[in-house]
N, CA, C and O of each residue as an XYZ file, in Angstrom:
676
protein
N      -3.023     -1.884    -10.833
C      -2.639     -1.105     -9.691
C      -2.272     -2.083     -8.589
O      -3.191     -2.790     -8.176
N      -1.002     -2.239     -8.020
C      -0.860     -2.901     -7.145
C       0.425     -2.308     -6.336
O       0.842     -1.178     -6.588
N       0.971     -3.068     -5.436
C       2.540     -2.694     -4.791
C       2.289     -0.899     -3.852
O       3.077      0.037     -3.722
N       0.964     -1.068     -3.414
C       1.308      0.466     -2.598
C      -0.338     -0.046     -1.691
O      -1.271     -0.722     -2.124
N      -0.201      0.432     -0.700
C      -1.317      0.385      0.278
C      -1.884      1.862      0.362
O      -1.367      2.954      0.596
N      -3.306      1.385      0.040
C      -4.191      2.431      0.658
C      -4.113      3.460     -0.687
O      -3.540      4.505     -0.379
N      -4.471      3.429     -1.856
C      -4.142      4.106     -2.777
C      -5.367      4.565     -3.570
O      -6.373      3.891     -3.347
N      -5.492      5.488     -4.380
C      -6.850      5.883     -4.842
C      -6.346      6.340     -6.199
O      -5.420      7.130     -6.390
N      -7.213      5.628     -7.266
C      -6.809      6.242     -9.085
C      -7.808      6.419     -9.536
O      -8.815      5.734     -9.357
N      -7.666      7.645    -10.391
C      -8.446      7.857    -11.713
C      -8.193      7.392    -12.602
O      -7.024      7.491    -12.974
N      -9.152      6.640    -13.412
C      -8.789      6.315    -14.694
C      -9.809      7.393    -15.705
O     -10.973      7.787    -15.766
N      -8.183      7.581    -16.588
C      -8.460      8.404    -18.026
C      -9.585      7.468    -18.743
O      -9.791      6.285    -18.470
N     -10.326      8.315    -19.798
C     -10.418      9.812    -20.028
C     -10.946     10.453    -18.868
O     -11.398      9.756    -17.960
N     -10.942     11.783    -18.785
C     -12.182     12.756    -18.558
C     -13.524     12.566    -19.018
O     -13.640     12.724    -20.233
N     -14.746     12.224    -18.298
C     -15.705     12.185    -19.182
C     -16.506     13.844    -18.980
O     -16.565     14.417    -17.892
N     -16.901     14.236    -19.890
C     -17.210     15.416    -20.261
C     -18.901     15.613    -20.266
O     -19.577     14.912    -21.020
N     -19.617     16.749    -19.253
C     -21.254     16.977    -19.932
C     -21.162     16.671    -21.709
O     -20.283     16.815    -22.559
N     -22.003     16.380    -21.708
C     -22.830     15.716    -23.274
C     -21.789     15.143    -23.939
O     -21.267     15.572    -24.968
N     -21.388     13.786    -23.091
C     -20.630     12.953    -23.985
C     -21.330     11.634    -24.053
O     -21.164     10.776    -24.920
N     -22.172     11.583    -22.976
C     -23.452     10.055    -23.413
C     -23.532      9.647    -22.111
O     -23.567     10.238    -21.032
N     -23.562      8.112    -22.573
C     -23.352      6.925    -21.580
C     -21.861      6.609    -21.440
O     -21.320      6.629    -22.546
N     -21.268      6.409    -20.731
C     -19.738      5.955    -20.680
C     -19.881      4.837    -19.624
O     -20.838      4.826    -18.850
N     -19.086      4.067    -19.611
C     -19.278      2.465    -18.628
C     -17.641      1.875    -18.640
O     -16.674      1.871    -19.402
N     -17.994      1.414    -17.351
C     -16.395      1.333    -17.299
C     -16.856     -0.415    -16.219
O     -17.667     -0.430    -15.293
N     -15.946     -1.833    -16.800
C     -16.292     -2.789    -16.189
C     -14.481     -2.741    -14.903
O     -13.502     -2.004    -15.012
N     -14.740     -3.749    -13.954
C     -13.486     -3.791    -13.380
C     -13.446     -5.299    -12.506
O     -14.425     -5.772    -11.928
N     -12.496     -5.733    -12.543
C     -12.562     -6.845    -11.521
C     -11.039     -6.547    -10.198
O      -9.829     -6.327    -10.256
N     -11.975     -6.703     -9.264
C     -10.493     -6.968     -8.513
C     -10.308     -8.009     -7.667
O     -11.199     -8.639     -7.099
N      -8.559     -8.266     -7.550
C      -8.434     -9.275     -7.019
C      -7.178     -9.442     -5.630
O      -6.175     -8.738     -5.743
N      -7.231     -9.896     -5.018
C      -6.165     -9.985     -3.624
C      -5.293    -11.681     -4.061
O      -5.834    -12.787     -4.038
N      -4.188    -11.441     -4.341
C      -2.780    -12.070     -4.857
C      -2.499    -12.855     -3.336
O      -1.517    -13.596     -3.293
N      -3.257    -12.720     -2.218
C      -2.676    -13.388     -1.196
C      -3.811    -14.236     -0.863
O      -3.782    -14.779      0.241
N      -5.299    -14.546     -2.008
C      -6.148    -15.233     -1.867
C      -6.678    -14.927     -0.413
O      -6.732    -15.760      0.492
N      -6.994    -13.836     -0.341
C      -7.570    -13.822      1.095
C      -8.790    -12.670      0.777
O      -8.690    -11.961     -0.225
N      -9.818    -12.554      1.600
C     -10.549    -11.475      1.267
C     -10.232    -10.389      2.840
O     -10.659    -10.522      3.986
N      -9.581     -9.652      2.404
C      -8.883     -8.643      3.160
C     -10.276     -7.223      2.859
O     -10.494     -6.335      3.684
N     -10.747     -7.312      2.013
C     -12.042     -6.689      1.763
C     -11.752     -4.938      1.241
O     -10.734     -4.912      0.549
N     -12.091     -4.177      1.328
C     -11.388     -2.290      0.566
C     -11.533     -2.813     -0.511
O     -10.478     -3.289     -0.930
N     -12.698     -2.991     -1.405
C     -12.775     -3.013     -2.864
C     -13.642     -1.811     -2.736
O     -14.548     -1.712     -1.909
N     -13.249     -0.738     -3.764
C     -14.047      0.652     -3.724
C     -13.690      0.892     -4.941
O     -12.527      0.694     -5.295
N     -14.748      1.416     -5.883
C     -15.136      2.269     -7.302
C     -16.316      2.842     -6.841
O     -17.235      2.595     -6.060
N     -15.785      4.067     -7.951
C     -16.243      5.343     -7.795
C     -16.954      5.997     -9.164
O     -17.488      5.564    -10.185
N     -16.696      7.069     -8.676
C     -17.020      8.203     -9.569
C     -15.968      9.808     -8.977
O     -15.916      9.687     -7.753
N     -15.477     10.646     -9.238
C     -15.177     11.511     -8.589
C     -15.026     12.765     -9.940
O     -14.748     12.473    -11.103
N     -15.295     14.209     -9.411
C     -15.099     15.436     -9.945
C     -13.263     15.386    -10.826
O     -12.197     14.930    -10.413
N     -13.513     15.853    -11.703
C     -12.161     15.622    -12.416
C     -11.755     16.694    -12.114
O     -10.645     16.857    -12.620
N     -12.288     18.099    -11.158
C     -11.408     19.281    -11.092
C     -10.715     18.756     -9.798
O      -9.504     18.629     -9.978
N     -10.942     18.569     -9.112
C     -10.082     18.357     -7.926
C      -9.344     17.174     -8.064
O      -9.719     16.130     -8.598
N      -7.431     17.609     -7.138
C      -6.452     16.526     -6.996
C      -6.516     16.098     -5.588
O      -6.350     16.510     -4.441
N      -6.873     14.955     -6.337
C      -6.752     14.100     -5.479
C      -5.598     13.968     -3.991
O      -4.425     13.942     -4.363
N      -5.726     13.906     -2.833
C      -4.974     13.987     -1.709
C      -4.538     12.542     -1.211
O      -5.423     11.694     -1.322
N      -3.239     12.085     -0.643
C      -3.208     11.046     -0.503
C      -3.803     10.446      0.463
O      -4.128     11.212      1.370
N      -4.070      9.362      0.616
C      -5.199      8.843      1.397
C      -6.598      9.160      1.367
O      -7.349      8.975      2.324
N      -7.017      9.741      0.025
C      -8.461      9.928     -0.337
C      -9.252      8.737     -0.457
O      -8.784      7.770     -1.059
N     -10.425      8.698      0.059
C     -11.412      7.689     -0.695
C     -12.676      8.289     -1.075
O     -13.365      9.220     -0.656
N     -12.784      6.976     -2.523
C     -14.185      7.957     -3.103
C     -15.469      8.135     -2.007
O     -15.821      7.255     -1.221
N     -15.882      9.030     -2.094
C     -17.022      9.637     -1.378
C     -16.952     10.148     -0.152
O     -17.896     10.088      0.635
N     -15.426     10.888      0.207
C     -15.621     11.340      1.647
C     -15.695     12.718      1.404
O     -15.315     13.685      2.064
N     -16.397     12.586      0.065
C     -16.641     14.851      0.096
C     -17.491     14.662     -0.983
O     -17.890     13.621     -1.505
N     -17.726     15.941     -1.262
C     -18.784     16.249     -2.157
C     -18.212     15.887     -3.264
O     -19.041     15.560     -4.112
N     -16.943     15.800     -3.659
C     -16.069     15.707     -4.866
C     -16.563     14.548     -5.310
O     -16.557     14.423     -6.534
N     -17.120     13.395     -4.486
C     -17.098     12.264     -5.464
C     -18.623     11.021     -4.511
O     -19.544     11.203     -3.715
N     -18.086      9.984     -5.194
C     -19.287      8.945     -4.627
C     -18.286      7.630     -4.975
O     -17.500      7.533     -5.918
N     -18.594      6.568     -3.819
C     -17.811      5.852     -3.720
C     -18.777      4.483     -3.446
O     -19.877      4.592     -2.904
N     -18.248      3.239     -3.871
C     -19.275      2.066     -3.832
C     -18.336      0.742     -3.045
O     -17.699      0.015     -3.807
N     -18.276      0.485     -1.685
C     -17.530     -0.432     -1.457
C     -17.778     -1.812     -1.681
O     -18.966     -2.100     -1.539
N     -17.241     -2.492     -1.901
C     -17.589     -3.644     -1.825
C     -17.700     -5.040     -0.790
O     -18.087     -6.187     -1.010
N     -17.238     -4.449      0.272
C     -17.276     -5.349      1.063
C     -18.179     -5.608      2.217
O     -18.263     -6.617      2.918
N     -19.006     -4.197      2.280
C     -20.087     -4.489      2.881
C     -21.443     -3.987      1.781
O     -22.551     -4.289      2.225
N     -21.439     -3.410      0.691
C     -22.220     -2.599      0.007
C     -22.825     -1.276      0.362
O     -23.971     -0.893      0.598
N     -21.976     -0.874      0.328
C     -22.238      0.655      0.699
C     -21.862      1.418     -0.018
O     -20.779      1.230     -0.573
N     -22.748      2.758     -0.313
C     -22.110      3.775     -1.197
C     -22.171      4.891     -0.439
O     -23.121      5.105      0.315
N     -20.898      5.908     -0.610
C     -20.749      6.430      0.659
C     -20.528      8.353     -0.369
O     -19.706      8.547     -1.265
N     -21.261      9.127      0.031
C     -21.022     10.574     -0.584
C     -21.397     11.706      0.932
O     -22.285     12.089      1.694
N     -20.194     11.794      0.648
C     -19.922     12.987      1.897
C     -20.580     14.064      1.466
O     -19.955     14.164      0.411
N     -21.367     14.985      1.427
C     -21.223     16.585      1.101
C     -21.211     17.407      2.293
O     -21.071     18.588      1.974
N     -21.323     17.203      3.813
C     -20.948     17.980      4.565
C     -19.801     17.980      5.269
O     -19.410     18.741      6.154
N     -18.987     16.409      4.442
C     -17.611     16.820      5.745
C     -17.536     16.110      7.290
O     -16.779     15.333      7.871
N     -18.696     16.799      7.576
C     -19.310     16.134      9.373
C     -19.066     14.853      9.306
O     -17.934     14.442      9.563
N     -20.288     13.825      8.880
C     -19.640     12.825      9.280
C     -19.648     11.607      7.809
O     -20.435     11.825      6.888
N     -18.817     10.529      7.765
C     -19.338      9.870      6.826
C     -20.746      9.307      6.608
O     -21.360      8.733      7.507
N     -21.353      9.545      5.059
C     -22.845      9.378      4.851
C     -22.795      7.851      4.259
O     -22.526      7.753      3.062
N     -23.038      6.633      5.017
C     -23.077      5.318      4.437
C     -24.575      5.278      3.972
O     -25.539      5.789      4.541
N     -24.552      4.631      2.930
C     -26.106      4.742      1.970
C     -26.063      3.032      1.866
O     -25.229      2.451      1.171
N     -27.017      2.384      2.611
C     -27.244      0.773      2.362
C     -27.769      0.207      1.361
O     -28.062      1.225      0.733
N     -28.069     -0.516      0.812
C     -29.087     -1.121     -0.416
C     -28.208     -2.134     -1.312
O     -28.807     -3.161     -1.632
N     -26.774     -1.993     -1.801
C     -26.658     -2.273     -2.786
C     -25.553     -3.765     -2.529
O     -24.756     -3.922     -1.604
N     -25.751     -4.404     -3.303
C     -25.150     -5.436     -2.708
C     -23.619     -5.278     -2.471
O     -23.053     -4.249     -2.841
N     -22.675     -6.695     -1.613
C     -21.724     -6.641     -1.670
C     -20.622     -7.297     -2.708
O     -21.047     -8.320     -3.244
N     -19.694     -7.025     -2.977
C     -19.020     -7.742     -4.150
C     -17.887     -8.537     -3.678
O     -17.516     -8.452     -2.508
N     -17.389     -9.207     -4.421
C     -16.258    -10.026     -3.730
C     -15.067    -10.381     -4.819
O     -15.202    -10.239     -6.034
N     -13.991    -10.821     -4.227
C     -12.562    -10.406     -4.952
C     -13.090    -11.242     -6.406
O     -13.664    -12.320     -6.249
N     -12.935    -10.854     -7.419
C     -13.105    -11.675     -8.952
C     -14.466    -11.586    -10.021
O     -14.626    -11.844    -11.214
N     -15.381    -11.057     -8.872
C     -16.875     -9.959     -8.987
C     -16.578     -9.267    -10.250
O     -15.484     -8.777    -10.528
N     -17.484     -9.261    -10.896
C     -17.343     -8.233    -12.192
C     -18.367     -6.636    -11.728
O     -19.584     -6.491    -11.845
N     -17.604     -5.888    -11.336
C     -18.089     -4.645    -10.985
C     -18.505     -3.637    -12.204
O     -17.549     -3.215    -12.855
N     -19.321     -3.360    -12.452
C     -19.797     -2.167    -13.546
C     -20.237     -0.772    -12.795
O     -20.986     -0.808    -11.819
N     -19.656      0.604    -13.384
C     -20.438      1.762    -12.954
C     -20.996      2.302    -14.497
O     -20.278      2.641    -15.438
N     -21.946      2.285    -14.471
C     -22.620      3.508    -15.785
C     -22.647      4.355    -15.486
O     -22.958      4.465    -14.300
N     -22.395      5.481    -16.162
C     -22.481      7.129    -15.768
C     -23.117      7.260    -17.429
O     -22.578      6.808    -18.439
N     -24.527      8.082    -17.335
C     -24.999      8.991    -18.620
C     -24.493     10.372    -18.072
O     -24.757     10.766    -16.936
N     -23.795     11.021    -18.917
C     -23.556     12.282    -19.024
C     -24.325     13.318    -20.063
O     -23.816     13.862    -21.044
N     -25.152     13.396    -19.774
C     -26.210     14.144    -20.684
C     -26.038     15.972    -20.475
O     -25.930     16.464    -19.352
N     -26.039     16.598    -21.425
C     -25.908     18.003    -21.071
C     -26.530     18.856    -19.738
O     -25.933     19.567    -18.929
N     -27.946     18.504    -19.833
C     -28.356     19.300    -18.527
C     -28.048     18.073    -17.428
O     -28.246     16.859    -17.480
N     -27.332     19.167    -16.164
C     -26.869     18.542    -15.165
C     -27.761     17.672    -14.322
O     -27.213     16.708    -13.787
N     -29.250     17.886    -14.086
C     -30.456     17.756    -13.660
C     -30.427     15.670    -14.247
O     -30.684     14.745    -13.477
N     -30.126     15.549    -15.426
C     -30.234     14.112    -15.777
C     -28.917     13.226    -16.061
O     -28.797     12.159    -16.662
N     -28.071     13.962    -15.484
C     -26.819     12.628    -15.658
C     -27.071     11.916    -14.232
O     -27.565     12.196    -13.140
N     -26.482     10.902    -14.839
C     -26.921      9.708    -13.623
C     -25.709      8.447    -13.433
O     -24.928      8.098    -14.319
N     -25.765      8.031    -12.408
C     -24.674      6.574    -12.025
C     -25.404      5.682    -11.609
O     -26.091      5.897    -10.611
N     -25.441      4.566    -12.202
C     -25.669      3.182    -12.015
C     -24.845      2.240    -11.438
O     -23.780      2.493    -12.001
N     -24.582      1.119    -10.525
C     -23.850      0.588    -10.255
C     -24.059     -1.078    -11.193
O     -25.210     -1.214    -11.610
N     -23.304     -2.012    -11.456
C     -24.027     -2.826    -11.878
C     -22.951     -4.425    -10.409
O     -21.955     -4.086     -9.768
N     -23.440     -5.597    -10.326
C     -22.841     -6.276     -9.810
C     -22.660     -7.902    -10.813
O     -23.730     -8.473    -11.026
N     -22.115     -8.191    -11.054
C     -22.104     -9.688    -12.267
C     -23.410     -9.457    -12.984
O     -24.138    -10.432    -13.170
N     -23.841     -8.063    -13.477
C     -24.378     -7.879    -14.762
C     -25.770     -7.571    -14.026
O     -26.695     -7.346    -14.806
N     -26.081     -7.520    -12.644
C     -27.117     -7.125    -12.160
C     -27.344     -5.799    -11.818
O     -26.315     -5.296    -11.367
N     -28.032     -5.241    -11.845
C     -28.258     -3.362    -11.552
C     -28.456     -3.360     -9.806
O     -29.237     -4.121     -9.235
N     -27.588     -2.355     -9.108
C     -28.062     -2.234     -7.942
C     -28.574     -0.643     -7.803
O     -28.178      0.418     -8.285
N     -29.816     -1.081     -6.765
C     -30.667     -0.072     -6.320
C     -30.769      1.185     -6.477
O     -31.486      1.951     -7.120
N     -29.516      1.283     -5.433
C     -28.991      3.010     -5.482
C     -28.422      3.150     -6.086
O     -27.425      2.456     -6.286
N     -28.910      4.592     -6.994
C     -27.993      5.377     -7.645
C     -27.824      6.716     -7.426
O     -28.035      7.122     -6.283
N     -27.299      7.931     -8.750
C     -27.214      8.723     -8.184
C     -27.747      9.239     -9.156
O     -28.273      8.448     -9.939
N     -27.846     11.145     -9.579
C     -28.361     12.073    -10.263
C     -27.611     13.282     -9.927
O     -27.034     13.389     -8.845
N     -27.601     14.306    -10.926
C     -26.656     15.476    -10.605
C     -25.561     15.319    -11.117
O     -25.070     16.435    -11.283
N     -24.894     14.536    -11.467
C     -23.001     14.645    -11.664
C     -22.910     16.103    -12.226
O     -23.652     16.876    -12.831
N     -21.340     16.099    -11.613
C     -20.528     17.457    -12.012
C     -20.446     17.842    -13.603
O     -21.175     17.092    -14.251
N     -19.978     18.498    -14.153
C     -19.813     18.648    -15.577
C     -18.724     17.483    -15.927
O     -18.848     16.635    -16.811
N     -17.690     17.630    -15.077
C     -16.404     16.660    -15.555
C     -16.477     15.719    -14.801
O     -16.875     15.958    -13.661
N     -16.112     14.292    -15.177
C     -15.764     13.613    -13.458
C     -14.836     12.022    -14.584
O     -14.908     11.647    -15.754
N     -14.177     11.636    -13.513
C     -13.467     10.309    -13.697
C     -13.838      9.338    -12.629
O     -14.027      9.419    -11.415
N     -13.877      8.244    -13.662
C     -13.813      6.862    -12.957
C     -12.804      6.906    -11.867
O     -11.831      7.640    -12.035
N     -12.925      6.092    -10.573
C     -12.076      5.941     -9.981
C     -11.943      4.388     -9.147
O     -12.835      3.547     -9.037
N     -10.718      4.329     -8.685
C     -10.614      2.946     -7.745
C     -10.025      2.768     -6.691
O      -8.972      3.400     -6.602
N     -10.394      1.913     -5.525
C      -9.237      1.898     -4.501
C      -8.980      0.583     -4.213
O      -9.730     -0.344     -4.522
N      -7.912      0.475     -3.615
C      -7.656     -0.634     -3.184
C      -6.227     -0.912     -1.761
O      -5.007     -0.942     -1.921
N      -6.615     -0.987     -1.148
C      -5.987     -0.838      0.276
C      -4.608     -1.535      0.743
O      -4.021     -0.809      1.546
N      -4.022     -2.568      0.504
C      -3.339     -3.647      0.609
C      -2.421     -4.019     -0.430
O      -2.825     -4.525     -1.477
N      -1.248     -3.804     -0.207
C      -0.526     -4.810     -0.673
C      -0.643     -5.993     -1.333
O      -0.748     -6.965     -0.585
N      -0.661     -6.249     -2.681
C      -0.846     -7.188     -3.279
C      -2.141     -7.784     -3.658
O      -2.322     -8.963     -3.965
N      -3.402     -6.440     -3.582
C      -4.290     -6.243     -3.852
C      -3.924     -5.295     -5.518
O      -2.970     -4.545     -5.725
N      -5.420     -5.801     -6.812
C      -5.057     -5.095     -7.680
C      -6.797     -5.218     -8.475
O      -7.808     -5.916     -8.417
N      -6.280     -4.084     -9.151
C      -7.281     -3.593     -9.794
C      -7.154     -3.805    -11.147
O      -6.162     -3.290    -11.662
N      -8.335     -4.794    -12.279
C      -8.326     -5.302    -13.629
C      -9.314     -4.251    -14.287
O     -10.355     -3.889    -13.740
N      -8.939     -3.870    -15.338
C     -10.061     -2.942    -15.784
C     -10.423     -3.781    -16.985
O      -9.520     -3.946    -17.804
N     -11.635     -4.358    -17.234
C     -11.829     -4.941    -17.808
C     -12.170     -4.502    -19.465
O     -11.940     -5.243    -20.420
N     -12.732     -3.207    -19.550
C     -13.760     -2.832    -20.073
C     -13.854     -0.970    -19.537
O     -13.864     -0.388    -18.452
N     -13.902     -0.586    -20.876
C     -13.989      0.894    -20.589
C     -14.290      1.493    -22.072
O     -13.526      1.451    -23.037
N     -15.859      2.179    -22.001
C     -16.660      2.321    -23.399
C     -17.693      3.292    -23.296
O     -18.465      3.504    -22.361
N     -17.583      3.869    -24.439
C     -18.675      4.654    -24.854
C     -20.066      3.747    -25.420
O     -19.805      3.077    -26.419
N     -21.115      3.667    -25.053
C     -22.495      2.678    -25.491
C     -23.605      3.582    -26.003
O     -23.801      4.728    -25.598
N     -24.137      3.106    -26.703
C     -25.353      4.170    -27.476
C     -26.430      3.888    -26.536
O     -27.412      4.629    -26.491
N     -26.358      3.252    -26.066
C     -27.311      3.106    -25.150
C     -27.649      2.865    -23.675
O     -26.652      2.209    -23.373
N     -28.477      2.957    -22.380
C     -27.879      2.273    -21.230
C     -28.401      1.426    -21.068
O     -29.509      1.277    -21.583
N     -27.770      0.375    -20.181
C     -27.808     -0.756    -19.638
C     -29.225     -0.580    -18.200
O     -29.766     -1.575    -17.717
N     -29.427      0.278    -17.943
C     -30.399      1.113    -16.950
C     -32.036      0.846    -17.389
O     -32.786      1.445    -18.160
N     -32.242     -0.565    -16.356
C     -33.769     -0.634    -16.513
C     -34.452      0.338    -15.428
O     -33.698      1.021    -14.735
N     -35.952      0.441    -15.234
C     -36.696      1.487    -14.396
C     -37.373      0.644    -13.763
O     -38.450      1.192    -13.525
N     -37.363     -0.855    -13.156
C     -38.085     -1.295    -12.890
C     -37.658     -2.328    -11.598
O     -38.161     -3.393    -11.242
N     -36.333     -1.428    -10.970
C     -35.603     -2.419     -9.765
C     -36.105     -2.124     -8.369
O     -36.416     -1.035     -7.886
N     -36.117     -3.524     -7.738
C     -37.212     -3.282     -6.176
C     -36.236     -2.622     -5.309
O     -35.064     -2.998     -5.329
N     -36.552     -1.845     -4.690
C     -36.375     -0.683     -3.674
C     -35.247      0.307     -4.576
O     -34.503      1.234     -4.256
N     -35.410     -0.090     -5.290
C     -34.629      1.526     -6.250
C     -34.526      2.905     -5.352
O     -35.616      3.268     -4.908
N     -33.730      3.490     -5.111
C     -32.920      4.750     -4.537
C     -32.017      6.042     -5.251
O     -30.831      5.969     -5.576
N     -32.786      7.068     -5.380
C     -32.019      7.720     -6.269
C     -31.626      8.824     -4.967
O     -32.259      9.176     -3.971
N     -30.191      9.193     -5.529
C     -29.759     10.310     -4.345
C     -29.169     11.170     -5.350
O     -28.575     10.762     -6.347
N     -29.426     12.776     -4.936
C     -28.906     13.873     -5.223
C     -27.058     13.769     -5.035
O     -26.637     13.082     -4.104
N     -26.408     14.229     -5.635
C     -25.098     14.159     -6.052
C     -25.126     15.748     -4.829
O     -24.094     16.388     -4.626
């Protein structure tokens, strides 16, 4: 993804209630060697289209993980943006991971963030029935590598991280 400012994608498939664990790796990078910073992956509802100039987590539709200050940001009232602190920040060439388990009852699907193979804090619980990976990236000559995109029998999700944060979707 590159050559357009301020842009927001889903990447295919659809992941579907009771399809597992799904994990998706990504690296991104800025072509003008600068850290201009708008590195954002997501998660977002696969029923709703997307509007231009969306970013993940400014509605209930989705949850969004920036990278340049570490913040994960999920709107559900609209009012004002909800910045959620804890999780670290990433930087252009960073190997970014999101896990999503999609387990049938809605009550236990969950998102993990991971950072160069480390688990951060906050996560989430609740996902929608449907939802897609998503990415942003702000700038011109900024781009998005997908490294990695898989179904795993298993998760990568230990229970044992300091100040761990779980938030309602």
């Amino acid at each position: 993804m590159q050559d357009s400012s301020r842009h927001t994608v889903t990447i295919a498939p659809e992941i579907f209630a009771g399809d597992g664990i799904v994990r998706i790796k990504v690296q991104f990078e800025d072509r003008m060697n600068t850290d201009r910073g708008f590195r954002w992956i997501g998660v977002v509802d696969s029923s709703i289209e997307l509007p231009q100039k969306y970013y993940p987590g400014q509605d209930e539709a989705s949850v969004g993980y920036c990278g340049k200050d570490g913040s994960l940001v999920h709107n559900p009232t609209y009012k004002d943006d909800k910045y959620i602190d804890g999780n670290s920040k990433f930087k252009e060439g960073d190997e970014v991971t999101a896990e999503i388990n999609m387990t049938v009852e809605r009550e236990k699907r969950t998102l993990h963030f991971f950072v160069k193979g480390q688990q951060q804090p906050i996560s989430f619980i609740g996902l929608p029935d449907f939802v897609k990976f998503c990415v942003q990236r702000k700038f011109m000559s900024q781009l998005v590598k997908i490294i990695s995109l898989e179904k795993v029998p298993s998760p990568t999700v230990v229970s044992d991280i300091p100040n761990a944060q779980v938030i309602e979707w």
